[in-house]
N, C-alpha and C positions, 0 to 999 in steps of 0.2 A: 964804446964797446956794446952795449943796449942797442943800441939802434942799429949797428949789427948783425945782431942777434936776429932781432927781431923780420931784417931785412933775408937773412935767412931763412927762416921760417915760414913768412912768406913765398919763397922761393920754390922750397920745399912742397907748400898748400898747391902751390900752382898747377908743379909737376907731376903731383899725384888726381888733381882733377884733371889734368890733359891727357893722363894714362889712364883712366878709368872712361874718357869722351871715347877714347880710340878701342880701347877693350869692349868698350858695347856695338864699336865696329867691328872689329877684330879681334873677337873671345880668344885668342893663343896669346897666352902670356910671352911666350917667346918674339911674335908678333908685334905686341903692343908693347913691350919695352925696345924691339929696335926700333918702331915707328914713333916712341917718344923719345929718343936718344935717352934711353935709361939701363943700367945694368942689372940682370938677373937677379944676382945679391942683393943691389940696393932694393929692387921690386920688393923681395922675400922679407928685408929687413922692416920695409915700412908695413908688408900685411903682419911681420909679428910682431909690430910694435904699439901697432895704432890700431883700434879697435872701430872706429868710424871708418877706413880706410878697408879693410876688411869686409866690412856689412858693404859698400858701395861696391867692389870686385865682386861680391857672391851675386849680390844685388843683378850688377850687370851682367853679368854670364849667366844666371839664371833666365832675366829678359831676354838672351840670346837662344838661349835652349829652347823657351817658348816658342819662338818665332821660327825655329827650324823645325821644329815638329808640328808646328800647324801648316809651315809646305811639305812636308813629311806626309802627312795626315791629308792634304788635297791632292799631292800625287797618287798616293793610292785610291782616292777615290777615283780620279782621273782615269786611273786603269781599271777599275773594276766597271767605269761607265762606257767604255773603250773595251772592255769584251775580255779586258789580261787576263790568264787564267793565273798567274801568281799572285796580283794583284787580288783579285776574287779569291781565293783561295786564305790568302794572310787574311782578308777580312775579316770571312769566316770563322776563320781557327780563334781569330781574338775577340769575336763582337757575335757570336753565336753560339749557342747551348749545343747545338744537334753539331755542328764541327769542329767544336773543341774536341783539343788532344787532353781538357785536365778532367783527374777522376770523375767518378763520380757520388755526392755528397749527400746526405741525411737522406737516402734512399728507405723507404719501408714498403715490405712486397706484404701482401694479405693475402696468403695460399689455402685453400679450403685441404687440398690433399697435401698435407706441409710435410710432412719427413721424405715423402716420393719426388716430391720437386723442389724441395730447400736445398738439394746440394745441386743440382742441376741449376737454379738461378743463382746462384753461391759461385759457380764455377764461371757460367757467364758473365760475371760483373766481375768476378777475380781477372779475366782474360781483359774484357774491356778495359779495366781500370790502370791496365799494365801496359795498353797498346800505347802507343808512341813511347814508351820508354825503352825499351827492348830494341835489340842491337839483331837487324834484319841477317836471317840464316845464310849462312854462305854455300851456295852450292858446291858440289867437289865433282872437280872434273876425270873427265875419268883417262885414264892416261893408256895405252897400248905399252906395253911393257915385251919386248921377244929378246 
């Protein structure tokens, strides 16, 4: 009955490195268990059972995420070297001070005439700091009514 056992468990070791080789092909679980002839359940049961088995799944699908985001990351350069204006534009918005859409942070103004222009730059950084959050005005058309 030991030997058994043990023949099992092996069995078991095997199936869980064959699903974890194929998940670092095929990050979908759904994927990688029918390409291991494994079921959903049994997947779920061995990520909450086994703690080495777990670190090796996050392991691999995080080496997967990596690698799609650095062809992620050459496509858009690709386009922004290719003239794209989205491509160029996303860059911008993520990888530049002057075309972010996020606040603006530990600003200090030095105003020689300060109460005359403190709400006047007050008001401009209130407006900037709001742009891209703000839901664009809807014009209203205007309807002929007789």
């Amino acid at each position: 009955m030991h030997k058994e056992s043990l023949k099992i468990k092996d069995r078991i070791k095997k199936e869980k490195q064959k699903f974890v080789e194929i998940l670092e092909q095929f990050p979908i679980i759904q994927v990688a268990c029918i390409k291991a002839w494994i079921s959903r359940p049994t997947y779920y049961r061995w990520y909450n059972e086994d703690e080495k088995f777990v670190l090796q799944v996050d392991k691999a699908i995080a080496i997967w995420k990596e690698s799609i985001n650095d062809v992620a990351e050459s496509n858009i350069i690709s386009g922004v070297k290719e003239k794209d204006i989205k491509s160029t534009m996303f860059w911008l918005n993520n990888n530049h001070k002057n075309y972010s859409n996020r606040p603006i942070q530990n600003t200090s103004i030095h105003i020689t005439d300060s109460k005359k222009h403190a709400k006047t730059i007050e008001t401009i950084l209130k407006s900037y700091n709001k742009r891209g959050n703000e839901k664009p005005k809807r014009k209203r058309s205007k309807t002929n009514s007789k």
